[in-house]
N, C-alpha and C positions, 0 to 999 in steps of 0.2 A: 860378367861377374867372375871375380879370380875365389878360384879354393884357397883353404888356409893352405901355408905348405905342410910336407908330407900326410896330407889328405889327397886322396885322390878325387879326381873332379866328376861331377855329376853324368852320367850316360845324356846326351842329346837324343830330343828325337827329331827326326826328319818326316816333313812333309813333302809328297811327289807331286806337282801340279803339271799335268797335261792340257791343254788348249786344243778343240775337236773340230773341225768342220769337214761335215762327209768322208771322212777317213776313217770308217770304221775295220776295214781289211787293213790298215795300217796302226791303229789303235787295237786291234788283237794281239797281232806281232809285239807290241811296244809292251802292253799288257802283261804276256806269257813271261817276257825278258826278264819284268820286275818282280814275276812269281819266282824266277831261279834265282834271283838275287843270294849270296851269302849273309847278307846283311839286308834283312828284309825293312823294306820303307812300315813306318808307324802308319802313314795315312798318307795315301794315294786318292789324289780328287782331279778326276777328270769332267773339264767344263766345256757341257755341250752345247756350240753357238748357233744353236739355231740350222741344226744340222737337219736334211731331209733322208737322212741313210739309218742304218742300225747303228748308228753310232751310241743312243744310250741303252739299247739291249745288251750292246757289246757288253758297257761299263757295268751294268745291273748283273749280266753273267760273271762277270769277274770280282764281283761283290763290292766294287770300289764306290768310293762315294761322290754321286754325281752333281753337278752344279750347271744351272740353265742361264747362262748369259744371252738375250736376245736379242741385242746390239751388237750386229756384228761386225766381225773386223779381230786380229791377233791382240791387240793391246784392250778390248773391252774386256775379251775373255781370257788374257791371263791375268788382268788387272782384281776382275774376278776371283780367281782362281788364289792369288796371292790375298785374298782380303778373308778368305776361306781356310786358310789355313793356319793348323793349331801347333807343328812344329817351331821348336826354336831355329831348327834352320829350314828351308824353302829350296828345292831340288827342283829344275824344270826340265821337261822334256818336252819335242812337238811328239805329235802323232808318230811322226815316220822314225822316231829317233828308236834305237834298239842297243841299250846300253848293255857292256859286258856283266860277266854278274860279281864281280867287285865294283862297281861302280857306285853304287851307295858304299860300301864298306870303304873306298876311299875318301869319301865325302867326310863321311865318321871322322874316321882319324886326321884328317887336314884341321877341320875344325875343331877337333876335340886336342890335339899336341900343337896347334898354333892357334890360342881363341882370342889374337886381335884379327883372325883373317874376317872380313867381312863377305866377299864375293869371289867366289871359286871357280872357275871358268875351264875348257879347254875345247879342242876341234872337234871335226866331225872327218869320217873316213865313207866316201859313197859306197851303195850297192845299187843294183839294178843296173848295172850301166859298164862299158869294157873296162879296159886297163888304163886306156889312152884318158879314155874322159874323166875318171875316178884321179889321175896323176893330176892332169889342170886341173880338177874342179878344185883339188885341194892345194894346188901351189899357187892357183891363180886366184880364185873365187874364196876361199875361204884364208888362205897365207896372204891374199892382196886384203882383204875385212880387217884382219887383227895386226897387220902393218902399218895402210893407210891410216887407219880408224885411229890406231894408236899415238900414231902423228899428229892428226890431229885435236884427240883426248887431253895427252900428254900423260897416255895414261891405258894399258888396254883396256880392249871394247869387250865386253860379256856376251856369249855367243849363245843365243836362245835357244837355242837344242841340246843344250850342256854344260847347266852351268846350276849351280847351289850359292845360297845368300842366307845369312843371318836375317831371321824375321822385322826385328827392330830397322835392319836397311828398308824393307820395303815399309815399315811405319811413318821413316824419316822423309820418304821422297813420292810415297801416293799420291798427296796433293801436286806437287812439284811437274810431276812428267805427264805426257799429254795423252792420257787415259782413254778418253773417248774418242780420238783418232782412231777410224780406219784406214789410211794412207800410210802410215809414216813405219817403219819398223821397231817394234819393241822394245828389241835388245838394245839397238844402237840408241832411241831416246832416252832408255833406262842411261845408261851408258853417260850419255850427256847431260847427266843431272846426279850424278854421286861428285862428293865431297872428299877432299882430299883425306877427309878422317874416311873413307869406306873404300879399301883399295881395291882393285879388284888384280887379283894374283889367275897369270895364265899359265894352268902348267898345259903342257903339248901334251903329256902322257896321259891325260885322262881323255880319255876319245870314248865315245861311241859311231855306233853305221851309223848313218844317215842317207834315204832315199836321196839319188841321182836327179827327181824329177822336176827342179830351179832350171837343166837342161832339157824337159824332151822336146821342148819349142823355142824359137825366139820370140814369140810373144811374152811369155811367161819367164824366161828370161830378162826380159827388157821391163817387165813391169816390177821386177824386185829392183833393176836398177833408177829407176824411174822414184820407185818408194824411196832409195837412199836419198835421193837428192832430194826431194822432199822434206826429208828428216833433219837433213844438213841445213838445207837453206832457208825453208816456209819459216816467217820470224827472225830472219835474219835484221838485224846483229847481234840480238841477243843471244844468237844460238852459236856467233862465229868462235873461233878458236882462242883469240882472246878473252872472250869476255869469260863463257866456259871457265876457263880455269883460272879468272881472275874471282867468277861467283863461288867455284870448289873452294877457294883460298880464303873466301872472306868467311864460309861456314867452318872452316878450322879454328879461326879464328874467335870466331862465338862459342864454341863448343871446349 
């Protein structure tokens, strides 16, 4: 919706959607971040999946408002989380993420001084972990996600740990992306099912932490890469790079 000119435009409000499983010492952290925010979130809803920890004493002490997805798996309970929410735009964070405290107040104004932006995206910087592995994790693991990914998009990938979206985007693609998947990664399905009308804009300079611990094993390792390819290829070809952006192209065209 455009203001009339020289009116100024309506104040947005922001929804925070956190996704929980037994990360309740990491959902405190994430928590306290969003309490020093400058630009305090409207509604924060943290969805607990079925967690066996404090994770919803956590969220009850933090006063926020809690949502029980009992299907688990990342994409039931943020799919959740996003259907739960009353902001015109949609702010996600995981558990481990610990955003600076302009991090909503930039969210604000991206979308408030550009309102065709649809999907707002940027990195993540490790903690818990040295120097050596924080440099790869983010030139390789997370610089190789928003390269590759984009390559084969034609378009960047939105990165689940930090990224804000226009409500109406997740109105448009609910049914669309593969919701009740526990395998596949969220972000990147989201990802492969936005419309060339919903761009999604990466700036680098919006970061928050992000827990190190994708490394403290190779098992756990290997099973996020294991999910990519899953996500890339289960239903293939309709999921392959072609077709992807020749389905983005035909929804522009209807729209």
């Amino acid at each position: 919706m455009r203001s009339e000119p020289g009116r100024p435009r309506p104040p947005i409000t922001i929804s925070v959607v956190i996704p929980v499983y037994n990360d309740a010492d990491f959902l405190r952290t994430c928590l306290r971040a969003l309490s020093q925010q400058r630009r305090q979130a409207d509604e924060i809803i943290v969805i607990d999946n079925a967690s066996t920890d404090a994770t919803a004493a956590v969220a009850s002490a933090a006063g926020v408002r809690l949502v029980t997805e009992p299907l688990r798996g990342i994409w039931p309970a943020s799919a959740a989380g996003y259907d739960a929410a009353t902001g015109d735009v949609i702010a996600r964070l995981d558990a481990d993420s610990v955003p600076p405290v302009d991090w909503l107040e930039r969210i604000e104004a991206r979308f408030t001084a550009a309102p065709d932006t649809a999907v707002y995206t940027g990195p993540g910087d490790f903690y818990n972990c040295g120097p050596v592995t924080a440099w790869l994790g983010g030139r390789l693991y997370i610089g190789g996600y928003f390269r590759w990914m984009g390559y084969w998009l034609g378009h960047p990938p939105l990165f689940g740990s930090n990224f804000a979206m226009r409500r109406q985007v997740w109105t448009a693609n609910r049914e669309r992306v593969r919701r009740t998947r526990n395998d596949v990664h969220d972000d990147l399905d989201f990802s492969m099912h936005l419309g060339h009308d919903e761009p999604v804009t990466l700036d680098r300079s919006l970061r928050v932490a992000i827990s190190a611990r994708p490394f403290e094993t190779p098992r756990g390792l290997g099973r996020r890469v294991a999910w990519a390819g899953r996500t890339l290829f289960s239903g293939w070809p309709d999921y392959s790079p072609w077709r992807i952006r020749r389905r983005s192209a035909s929804r522009r065209m209807l729209n």
